[in-house]
Backbone of each chain as ProteinMPNN parsed JSONL, in Angstrom:
{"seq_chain_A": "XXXXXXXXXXXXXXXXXXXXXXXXXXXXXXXXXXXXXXXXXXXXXXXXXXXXXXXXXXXXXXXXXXXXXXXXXXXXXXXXXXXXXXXXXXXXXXXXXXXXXXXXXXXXXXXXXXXXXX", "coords_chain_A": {"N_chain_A": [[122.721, 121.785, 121.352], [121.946, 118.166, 122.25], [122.016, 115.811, 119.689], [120.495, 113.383, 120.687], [118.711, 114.957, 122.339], [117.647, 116.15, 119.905], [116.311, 114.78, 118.637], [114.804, 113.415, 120.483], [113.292, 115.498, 120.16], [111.852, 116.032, 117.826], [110.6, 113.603, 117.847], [108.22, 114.09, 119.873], [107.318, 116.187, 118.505], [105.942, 114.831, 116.069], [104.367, 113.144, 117.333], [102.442, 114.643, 118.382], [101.462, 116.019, 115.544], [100.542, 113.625, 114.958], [98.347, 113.23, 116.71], [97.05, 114.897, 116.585], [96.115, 114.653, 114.213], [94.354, 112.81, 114.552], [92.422, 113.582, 116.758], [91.164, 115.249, 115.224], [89.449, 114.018, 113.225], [88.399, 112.165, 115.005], [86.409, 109.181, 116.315], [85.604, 107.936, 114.411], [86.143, 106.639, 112.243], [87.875, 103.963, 111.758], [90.749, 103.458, 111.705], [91.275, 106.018, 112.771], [90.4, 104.924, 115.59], [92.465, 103.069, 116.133], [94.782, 104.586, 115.704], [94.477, 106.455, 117.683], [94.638, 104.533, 120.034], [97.01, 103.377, 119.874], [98.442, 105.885, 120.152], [97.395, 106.39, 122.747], [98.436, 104.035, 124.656], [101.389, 104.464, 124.159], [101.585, 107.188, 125.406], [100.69, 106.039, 127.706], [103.152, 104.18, 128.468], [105.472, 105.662, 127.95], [107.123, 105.767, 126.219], [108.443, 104.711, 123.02], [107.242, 102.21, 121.319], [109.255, 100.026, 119.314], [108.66, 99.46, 116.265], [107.947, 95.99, 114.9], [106.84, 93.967, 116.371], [104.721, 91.51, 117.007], [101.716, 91.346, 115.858], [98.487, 90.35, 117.422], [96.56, 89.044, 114.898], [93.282, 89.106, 114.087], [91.377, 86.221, 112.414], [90.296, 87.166, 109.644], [87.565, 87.18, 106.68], [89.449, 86.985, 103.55], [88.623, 88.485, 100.816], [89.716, 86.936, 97.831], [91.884, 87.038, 95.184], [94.214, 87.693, 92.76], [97.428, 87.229, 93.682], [99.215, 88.756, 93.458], [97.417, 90.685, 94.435], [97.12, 89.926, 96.948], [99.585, 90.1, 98.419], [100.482, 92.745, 97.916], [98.399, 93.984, 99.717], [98.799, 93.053, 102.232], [100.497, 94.367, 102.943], [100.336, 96.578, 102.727], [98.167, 96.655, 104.632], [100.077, 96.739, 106.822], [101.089, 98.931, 107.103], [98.45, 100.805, 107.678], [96.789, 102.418, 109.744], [95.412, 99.918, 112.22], [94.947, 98.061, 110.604], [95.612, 95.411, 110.112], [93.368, 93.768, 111.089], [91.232, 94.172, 109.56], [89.101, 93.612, 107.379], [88.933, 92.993, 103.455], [88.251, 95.192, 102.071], [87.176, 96.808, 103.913], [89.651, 97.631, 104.351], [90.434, 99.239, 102.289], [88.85, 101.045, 102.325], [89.252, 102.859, 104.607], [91.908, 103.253, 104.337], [91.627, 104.905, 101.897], [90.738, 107.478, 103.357], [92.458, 107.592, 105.62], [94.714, 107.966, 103.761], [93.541, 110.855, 102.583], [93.566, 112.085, 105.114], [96.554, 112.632, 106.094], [97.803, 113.493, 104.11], [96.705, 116.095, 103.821], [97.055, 116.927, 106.091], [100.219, 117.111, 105.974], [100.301, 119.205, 103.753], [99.051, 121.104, 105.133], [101.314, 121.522, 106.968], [103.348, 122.199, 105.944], [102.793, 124.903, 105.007], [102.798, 126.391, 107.103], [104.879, 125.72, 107.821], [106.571, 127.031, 105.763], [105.903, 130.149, 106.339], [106.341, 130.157, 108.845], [109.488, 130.851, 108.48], [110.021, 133.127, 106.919]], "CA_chain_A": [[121.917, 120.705, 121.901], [122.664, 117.177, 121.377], [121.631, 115.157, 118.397], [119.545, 112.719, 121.259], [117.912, 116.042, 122.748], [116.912, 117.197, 118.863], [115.619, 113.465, 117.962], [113.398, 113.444, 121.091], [111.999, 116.857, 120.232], [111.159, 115.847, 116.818], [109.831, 112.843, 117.64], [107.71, 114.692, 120.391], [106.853, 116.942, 116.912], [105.321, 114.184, 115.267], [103.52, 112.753, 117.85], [101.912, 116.281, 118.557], [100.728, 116.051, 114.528], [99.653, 112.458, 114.798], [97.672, 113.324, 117.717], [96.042, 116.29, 116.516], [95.451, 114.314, 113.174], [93.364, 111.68, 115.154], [91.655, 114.503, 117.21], [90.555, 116.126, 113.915], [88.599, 113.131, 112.868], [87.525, 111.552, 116.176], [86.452, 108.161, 116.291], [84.217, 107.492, 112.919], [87.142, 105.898, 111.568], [88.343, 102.508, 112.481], [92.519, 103.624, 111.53], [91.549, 106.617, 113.556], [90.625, 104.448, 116.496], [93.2, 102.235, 116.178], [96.067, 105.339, 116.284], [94.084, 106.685, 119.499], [94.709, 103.756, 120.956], [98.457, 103.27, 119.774], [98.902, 106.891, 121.225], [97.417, 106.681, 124.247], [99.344, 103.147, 125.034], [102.592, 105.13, 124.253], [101.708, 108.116, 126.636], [100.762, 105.724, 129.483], [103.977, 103.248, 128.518], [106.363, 106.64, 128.342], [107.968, 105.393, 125.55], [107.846, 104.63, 122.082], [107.596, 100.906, 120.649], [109.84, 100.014, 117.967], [108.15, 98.043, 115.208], [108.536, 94.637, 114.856], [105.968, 93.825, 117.782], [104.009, 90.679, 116.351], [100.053, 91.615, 116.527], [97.356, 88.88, 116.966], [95.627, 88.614, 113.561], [92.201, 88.627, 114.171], [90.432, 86.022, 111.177], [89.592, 87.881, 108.363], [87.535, 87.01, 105.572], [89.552, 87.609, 102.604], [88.232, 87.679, 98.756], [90.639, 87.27, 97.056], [91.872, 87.751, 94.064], [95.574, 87.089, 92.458], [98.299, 87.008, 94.582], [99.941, 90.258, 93.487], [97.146, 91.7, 95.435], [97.766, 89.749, 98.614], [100.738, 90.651, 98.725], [100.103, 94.375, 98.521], [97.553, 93.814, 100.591], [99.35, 92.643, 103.23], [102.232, 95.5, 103.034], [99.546, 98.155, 103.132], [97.754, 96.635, 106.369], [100.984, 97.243, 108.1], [100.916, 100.837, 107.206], [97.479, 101.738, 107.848], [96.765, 101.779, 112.088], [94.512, 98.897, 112.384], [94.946, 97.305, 108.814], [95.888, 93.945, 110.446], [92.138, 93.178, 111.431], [90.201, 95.041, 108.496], [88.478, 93.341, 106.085], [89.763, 94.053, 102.111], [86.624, 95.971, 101.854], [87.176, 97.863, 104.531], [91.21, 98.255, 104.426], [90.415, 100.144, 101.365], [88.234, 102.677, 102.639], [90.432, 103.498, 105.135], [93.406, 103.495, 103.304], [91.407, 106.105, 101.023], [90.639, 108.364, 104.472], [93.972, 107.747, 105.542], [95.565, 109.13, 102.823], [93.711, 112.296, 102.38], [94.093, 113.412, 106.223], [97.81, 112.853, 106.241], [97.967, 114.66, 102.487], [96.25, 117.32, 104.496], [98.236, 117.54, 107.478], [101.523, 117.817, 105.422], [100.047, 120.286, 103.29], [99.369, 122.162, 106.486], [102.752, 121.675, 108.194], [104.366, 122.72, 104.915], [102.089, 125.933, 104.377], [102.847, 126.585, 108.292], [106.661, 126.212, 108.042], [107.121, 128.329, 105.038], [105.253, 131.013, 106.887], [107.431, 130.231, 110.033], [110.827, 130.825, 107.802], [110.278, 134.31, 106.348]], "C_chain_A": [[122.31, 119.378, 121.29], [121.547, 116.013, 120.676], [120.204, 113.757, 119.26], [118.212, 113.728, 121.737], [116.828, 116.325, 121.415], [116.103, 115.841, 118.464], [114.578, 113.448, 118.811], [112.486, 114.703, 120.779], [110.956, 116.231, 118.716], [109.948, 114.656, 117.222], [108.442, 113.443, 118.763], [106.305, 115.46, 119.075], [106.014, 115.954, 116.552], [104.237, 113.497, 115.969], [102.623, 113.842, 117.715], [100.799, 116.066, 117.151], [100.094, 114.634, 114.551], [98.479, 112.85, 115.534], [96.215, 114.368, 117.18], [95.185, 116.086, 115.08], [94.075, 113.977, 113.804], [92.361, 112.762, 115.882], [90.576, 115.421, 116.387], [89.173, 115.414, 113.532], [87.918, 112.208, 114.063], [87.425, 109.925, 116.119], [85.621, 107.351, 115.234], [84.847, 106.713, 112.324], [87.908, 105.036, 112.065], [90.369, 103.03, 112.676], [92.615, 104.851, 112.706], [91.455, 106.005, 115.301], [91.824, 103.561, 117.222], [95.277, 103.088, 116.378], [96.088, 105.937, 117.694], [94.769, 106.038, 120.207], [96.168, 103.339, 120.964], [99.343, 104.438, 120.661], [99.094, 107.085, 122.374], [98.138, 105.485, 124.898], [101.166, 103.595, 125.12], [102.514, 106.506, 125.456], [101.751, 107.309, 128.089], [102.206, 104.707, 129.687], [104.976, 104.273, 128.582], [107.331, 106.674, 127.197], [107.494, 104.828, 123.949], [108.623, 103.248, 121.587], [107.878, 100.862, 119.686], [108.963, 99.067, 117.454], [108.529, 96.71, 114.947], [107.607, 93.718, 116.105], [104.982, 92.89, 116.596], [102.523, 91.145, 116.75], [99.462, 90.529, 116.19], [96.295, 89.532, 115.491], [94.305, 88.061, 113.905], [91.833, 87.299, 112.202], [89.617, 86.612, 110.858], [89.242, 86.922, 107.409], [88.119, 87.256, 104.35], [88.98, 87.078, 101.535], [88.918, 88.235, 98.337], [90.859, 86.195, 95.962], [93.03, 87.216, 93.443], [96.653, 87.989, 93.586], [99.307, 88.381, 94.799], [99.122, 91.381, 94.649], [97.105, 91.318, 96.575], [98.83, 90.332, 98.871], [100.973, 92.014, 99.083], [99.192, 94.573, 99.743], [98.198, 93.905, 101.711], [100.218, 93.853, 103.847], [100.796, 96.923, 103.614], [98.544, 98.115, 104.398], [99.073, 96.883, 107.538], [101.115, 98.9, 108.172], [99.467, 101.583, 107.538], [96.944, 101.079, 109.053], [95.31, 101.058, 111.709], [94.295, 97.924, 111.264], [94.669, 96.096, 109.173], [94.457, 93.33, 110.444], [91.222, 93.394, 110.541], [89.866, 94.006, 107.535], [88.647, 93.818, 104.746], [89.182, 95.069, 101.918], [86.978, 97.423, 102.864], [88.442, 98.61, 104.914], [90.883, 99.038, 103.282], [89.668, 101.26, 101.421], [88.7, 103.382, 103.305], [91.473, 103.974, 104.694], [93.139, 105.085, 102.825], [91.207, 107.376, 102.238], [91.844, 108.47, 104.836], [95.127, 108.847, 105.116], [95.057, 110.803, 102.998], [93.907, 112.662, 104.121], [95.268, 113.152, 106.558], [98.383, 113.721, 104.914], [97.57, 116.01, 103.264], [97.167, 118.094, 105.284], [99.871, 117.668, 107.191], [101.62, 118.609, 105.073], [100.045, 122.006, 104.185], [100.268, 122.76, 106.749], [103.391, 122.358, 107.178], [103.805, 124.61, 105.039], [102.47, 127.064, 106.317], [104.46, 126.811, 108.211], [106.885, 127.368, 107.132], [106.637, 129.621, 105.469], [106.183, 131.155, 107.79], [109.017, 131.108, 109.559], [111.121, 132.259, 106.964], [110.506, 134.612, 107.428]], "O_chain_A": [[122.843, 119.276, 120.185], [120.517, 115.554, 121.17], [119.249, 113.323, 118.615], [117.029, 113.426, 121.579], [115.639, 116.61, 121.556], [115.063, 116.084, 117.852], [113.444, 113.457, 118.333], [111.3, 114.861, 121.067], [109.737, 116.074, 118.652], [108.744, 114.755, 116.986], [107.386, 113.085, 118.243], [105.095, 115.313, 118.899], [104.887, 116.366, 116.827], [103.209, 113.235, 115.344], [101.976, 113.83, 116.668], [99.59, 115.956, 117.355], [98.962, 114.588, 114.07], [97.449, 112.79, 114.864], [95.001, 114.439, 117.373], [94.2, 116.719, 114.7], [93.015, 114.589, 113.672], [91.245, 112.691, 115.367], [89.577, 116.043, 116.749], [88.076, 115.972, 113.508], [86.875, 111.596, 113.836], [88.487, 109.365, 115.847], [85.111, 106.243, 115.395], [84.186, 105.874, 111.711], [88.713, 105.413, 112.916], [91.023, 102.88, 113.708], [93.582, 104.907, 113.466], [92.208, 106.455, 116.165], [92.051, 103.406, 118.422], [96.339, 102.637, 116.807], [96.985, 106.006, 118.535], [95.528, 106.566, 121.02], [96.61, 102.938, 122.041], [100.307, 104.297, 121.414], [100.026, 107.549, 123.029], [98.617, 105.875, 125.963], [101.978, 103.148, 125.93], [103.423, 106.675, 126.269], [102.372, 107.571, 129.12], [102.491, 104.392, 130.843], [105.739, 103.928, 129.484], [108.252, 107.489, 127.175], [106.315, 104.557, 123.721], [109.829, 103.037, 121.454], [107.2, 101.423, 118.825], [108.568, 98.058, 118.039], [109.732, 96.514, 114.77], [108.125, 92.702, 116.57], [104.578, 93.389, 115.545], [102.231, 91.287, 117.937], [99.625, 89.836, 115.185], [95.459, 90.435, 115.476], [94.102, 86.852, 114.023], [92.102, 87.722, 111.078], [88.495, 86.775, 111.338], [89.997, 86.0, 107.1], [87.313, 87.902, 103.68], [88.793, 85.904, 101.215], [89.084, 89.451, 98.245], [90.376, 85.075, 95.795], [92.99, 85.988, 93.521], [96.532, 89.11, 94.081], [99.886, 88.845, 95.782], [99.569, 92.297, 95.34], [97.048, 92.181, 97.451], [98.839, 91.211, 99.732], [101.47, 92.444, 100.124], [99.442, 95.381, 100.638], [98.156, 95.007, 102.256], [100.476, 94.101, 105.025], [100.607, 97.731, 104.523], [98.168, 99.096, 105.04], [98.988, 97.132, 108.741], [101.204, 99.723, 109.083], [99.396, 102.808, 107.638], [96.721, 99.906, 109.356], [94.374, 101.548, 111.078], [93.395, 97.085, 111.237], [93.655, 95.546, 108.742], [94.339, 92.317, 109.755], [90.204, 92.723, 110.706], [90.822, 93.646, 106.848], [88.548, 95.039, 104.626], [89.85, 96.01, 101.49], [87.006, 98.62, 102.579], [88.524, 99.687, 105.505], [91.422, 100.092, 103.618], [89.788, 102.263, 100.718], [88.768, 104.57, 102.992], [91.828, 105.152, 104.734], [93.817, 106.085, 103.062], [91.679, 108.431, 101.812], [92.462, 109.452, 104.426], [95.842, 109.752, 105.546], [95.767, 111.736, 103.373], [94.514, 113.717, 104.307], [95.346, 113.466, 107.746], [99.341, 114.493, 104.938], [98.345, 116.963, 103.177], [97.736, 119.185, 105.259], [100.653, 118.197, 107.981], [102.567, 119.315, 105.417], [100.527, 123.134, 104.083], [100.41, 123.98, 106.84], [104.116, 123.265, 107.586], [104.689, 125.457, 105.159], [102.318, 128.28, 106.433], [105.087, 127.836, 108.481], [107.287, 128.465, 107.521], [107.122, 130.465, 104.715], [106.917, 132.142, 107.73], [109.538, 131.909, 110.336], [112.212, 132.499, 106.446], [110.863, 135.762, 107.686]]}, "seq_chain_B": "XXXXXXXXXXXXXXXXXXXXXXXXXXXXXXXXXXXXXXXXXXXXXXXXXXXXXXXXXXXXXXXXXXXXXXXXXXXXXXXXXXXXXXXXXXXXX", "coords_chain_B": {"N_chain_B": [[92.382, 91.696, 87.254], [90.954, 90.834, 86.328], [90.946, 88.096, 86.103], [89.41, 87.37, 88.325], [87.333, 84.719, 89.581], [84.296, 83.208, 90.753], [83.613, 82.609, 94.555], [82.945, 80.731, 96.661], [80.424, 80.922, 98.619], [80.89, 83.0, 102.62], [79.942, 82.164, 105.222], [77.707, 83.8, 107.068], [78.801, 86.021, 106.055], [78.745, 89.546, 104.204], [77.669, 89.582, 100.896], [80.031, 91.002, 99.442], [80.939, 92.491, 95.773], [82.655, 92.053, 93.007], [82.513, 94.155, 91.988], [82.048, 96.411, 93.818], [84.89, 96.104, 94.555], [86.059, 97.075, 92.732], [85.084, 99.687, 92.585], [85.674, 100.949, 94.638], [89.205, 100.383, 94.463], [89.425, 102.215, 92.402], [88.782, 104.429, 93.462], [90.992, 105.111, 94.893], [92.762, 105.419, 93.515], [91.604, 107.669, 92.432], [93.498, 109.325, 94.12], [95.964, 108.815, 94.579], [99.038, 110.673, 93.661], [100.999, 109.819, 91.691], [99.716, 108.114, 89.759], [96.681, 109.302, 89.568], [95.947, 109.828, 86.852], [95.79, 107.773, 84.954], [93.874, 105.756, 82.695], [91.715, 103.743, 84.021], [91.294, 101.272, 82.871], [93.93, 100.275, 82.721], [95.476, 100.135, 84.543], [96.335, 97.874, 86.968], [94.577, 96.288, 89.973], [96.768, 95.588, 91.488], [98.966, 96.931, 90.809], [97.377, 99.449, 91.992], [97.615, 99.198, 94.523], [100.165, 98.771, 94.987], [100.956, 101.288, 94.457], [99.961, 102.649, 96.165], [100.992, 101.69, 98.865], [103.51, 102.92, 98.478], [102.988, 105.834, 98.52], [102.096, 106.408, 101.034], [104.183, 105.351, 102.602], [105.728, 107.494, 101.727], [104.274, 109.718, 102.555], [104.409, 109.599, 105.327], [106.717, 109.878, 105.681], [107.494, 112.529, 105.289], [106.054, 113.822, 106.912], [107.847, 112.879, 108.99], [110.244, 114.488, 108.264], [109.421, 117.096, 108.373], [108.787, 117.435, 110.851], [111.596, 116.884, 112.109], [112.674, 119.433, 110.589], [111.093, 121.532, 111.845], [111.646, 121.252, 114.629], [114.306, 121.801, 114.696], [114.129, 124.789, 114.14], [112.957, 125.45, 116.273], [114.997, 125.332, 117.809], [116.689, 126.761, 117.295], [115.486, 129.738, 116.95], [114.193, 133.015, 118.3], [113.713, 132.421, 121.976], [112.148, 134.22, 123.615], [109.699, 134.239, 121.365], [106.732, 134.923, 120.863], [105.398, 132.843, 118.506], [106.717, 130.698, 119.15], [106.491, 130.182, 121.489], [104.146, 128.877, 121.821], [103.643, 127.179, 120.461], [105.681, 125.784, 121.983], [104.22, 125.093, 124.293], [102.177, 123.826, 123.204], [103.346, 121.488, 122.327], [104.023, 120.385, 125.276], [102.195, 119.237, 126.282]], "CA_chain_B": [[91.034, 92.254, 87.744], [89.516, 89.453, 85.07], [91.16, 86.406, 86.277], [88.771, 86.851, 89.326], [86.167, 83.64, 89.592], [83.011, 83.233, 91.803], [84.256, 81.915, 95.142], [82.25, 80.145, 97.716], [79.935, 82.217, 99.891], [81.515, 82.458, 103.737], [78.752, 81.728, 106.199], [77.569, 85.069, 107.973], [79.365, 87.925, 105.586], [77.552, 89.665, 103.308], [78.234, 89.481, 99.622], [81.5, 91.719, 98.548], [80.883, 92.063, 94.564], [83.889, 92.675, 92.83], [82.198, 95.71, 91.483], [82.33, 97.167, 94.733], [85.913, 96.431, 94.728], [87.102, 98.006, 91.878], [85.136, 101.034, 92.828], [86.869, 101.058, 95.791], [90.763, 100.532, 94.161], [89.768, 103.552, 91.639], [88.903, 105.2, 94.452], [91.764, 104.668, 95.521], [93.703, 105.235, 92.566], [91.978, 108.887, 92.185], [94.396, 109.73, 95.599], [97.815, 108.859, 94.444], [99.308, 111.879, 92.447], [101.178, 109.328, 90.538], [98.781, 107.539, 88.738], [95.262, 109.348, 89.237], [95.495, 110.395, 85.638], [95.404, 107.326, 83.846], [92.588, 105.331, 82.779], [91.955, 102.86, 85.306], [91.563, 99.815, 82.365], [95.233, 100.367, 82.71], [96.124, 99.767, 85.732], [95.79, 96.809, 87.859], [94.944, 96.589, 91.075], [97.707, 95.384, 92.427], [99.646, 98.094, 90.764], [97.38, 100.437, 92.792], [97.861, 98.954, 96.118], [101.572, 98.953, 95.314], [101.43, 102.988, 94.767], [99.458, 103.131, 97.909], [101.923, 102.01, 99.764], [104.817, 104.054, 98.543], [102.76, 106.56, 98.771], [101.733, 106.078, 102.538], [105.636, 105.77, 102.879], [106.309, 108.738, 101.372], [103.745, 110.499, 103.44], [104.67, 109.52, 106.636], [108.459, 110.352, 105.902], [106.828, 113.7, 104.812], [105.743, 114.326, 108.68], [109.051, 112.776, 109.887], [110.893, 115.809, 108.104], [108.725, 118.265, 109.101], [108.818, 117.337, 112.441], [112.802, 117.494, 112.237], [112.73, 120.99, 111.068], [110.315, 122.341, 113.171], [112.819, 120.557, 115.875], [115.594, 122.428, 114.451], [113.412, 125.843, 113.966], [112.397, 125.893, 117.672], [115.972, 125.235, 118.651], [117.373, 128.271, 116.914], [114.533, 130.787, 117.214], [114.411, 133.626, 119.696], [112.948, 131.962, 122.552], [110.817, 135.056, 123.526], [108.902, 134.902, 120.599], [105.38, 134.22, 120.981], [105.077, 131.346, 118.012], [107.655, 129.694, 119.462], [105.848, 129.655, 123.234], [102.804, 128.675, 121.214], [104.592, 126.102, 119.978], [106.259, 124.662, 122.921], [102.953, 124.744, 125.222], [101.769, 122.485, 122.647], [104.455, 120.353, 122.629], [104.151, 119.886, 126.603], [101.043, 118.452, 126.838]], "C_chain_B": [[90.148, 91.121, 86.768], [89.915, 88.026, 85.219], [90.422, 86.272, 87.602], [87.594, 85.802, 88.875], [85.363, 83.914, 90.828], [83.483, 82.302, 92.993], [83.125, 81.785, 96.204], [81.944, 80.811, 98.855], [80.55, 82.007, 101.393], [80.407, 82.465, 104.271], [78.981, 83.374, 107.002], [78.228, 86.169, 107.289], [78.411, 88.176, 104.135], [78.641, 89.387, 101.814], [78.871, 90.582, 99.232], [81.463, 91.316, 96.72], [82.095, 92.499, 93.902], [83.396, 93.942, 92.011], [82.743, 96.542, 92.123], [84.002, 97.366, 95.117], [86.579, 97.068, 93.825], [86.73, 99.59, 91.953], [86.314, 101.833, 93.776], [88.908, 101.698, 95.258], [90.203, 101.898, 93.044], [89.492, 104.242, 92.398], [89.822, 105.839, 94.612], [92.87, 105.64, 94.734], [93.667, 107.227, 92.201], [92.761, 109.965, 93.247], [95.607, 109.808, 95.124], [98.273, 110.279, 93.095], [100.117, 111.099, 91.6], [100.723, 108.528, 89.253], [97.447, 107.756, 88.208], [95.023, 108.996, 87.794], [95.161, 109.378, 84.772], [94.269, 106.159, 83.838], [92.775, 104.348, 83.368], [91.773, 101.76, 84.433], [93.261, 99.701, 82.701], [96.069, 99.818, 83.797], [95.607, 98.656, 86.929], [94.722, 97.323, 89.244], [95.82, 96.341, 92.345], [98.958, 96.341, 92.441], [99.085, 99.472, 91.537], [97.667, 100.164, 94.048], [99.224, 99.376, 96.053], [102.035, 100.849, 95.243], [100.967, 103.862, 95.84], [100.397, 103.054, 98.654], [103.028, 102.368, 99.573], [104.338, 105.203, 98.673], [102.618, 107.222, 100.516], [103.256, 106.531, 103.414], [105.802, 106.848, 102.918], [105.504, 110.086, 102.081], [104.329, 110.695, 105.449], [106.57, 109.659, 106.673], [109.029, 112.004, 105.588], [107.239, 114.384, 106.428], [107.014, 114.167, 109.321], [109.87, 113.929, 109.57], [110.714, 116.644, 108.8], [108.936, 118.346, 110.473], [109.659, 117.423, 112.385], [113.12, 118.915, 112.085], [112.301, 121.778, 111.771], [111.694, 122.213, 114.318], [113.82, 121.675, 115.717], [115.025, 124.431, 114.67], [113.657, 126.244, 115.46], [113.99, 125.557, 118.176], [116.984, 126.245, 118.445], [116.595, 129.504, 117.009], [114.166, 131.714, 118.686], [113.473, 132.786, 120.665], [111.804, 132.868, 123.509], [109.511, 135.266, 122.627], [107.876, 134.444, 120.88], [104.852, 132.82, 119.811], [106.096, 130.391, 119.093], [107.179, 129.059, 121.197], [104.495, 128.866, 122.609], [103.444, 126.868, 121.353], [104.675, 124.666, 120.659], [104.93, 124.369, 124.238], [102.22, 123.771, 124.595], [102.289, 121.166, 122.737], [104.231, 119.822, 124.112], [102.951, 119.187, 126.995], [101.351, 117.228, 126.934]], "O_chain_B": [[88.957, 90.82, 86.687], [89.418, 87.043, 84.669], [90.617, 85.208, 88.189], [86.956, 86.053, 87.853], [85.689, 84.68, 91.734], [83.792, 81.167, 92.629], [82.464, 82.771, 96.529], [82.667, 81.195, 99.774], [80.8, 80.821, 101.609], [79.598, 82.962, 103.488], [80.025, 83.914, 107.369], [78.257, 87.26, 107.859], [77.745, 87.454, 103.393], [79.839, 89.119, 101.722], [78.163, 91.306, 98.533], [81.823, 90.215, 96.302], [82.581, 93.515, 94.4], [84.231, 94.62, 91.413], [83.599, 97.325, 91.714], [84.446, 98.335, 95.732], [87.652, 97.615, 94.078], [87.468, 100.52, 91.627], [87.199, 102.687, 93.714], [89.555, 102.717, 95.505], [91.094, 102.746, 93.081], [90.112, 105.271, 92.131], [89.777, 107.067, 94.542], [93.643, 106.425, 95.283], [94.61, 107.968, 91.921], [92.633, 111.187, 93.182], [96.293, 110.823, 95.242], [97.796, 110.559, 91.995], [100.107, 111.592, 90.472], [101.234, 108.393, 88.141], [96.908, 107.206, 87.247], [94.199, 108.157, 87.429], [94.39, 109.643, 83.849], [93.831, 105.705, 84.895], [93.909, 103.87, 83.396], [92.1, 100.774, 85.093], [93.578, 98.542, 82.968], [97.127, 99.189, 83.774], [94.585, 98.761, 87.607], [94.248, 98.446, 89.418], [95.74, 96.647, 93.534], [99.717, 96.59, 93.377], [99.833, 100.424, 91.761], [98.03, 101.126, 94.726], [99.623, 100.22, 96.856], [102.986, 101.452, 95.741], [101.231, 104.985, 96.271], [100.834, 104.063, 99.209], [103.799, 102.195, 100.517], [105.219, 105.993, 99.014], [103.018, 108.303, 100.951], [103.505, 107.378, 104.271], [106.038, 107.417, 103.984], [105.989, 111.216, 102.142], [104.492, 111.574, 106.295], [107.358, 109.524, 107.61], [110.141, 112.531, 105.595], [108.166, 115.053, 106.886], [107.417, 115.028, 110.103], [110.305, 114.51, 110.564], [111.444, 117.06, 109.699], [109.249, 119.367, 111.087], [109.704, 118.63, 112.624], [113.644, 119.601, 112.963], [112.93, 122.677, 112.329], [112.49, 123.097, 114.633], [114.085, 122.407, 116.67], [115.697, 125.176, 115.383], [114.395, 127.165, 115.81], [113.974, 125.583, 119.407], [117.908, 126.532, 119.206], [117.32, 130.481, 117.191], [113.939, 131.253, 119.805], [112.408, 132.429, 120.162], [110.812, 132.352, 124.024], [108.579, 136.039, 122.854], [107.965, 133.276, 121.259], [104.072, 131.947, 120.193], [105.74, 129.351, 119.647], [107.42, 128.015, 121.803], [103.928, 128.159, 123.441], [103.536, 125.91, 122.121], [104.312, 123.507, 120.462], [104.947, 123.371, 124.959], [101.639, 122.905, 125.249], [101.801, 120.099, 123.109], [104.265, 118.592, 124.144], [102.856, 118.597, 128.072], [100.533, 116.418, 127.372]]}, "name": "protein", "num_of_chains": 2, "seq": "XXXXXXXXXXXXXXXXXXXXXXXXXXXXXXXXXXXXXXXXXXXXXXXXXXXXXXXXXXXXXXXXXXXXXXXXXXXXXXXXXXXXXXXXXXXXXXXXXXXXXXXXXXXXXXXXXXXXXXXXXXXXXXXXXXXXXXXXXXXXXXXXXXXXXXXXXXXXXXXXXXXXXXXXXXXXXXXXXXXXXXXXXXXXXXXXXXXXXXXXXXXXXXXXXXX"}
């Protein structure tokens, strides 16, 4: 099979686990709404948007702090779906949800493949 | 975390104390497997944001693997087998 065939499957793969992340947790969670909605814009667009896509910046309040943590700040709203609009307050609770159900869902996939592989 | 000052209330949000934020970043901090362990006077919080997001990285390049082998799995695996229909009926949705 060729190397375009095995890239769309994977990426297929990963959608599949994003999907089923977001399905897990529903809509209680702002990052989870915000991948819903990234998903389902990619199923109805057919295709998957490369990054680099400028998003409107809602105004946020920030309190802040020294500059080291803008800066992080900033880096870690691009990684967590919906960061851009969140409040510091509330990029950090997410963040912390975030993390554990993708810690989870690796843990899974891992505990699932090595099972697959005997 | 101690060079913060008292900054001018915004009209309409509630009051954010920086208490609440450092609960928050140790929160935060008891997540990352590289740093839970140490005492949080120790560590900024800009040093935890920054192990958030290598961590985040390193998660989501986690899934991108996985998802390649699987890829590779299901492309060598008898294709009678029942995981593997499991599998791919998932996949087709």
């Amino acid at each position: 099979m060729s190397s375009k065939d095995s890239h769309r499957r994977s990426q297929k793969i990963t959608i599949a686990a994003y999907s089923s992340m977001v399905r897990a947790v529903g809509t209680r969670r702002a990052w989870s709404r915000a991948l819903l909605f990234k998903l389902r814009s990619q199923a109805r667009r057919g295709y998957v948007v490369k990054r680099r896509c400028f998003s409107v910046k809602k105004r946020r309040v920030t309190k802040k702090a020294s500059s080291g943590e803008l800066k992080q700040a900033e880096k870690l709203r691009s990684l967590v779906p919906g960061g851009e609009a969140m409040e510091f307050c509330e990029l950090l609770e997410e963040t912390a949800d975030y993390i554990k159900c993708l810690a989870t869902q690796v843990i899974r996939a891992y505990g699932k493949h090595q099972k697959g592989s005997r | 975390m101690s060079s913060r000052r008292s900054r001018s209330r915004q009209p309409g949000t509630s009051r954010i104390t920086d208490d609440q934020i450092n609960q928050l970043v140790s929160q935060l901090q008891q997540l990352l497997p590289e740093i839970r362990n140490r005492h949080s006077d120790k560590v900024s919080a800009a040093k935890v944001l920054q192990e958030t997001c290598n961590y985040i990285r390193s998660l989501h390049k986690e899934v991108d693997d996985l998802s390649e082998r699987l890829s590779e799995l299901l492309a060598t695996t008898d294709t009678s087998s029942a995981e593997a229909a499991i599998i791919r009926s998932l996949l087709m949705q």
